[in-house]
N, C-alpha and C positions, 0 to 999 in steps of 0.2 A: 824290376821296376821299370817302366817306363817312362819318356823325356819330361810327361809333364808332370807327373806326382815328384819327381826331381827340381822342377820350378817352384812346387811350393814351397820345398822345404825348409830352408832358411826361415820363412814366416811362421811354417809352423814351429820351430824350435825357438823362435822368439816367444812367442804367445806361451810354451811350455815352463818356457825360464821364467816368466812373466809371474804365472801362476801360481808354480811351484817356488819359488827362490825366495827366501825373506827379503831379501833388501831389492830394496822399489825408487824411485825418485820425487815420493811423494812429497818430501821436506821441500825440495828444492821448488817443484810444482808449486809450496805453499809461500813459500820465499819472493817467486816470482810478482804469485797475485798478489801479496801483499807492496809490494814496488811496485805495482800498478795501482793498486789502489791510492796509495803518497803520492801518487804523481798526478792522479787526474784529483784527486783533493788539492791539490796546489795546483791549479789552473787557474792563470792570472795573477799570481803572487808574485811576491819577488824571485830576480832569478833563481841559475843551478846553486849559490852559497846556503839560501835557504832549504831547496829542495836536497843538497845535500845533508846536513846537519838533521832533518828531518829523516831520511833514511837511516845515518849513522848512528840515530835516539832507537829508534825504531827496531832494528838488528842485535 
């Protein structure tokens, strides 16, 4: 092997794990937009007590 097929590889063993391995972080990914989504829907609202209690319903 050569220095630079050695640079990739970390990357490529990610992308393999990626691929092949059932568990993903896709919940989380969904978790996130959804707390994005709460927040910019409460734009201008009352403060973090609302936007909290709205996350905590939400979850």
């Amino acid at each position: 092997m050569n220095v630079k097929s050695l640079l990739g590889l970390p990357e490529e063993l990610a992308v393999v794990a990626g691929l092949t391995l059932p568990q993903n972080n896709g919940l989380v990914e969904g978790k996130v937009n959804k707390l994005k989504l709460i927040k910019r829907m409460g734009y201008g609202r009352a403060g973090f007590p609302l936007l909290r209690q709205r996350v905590l319903h939400a979850l």
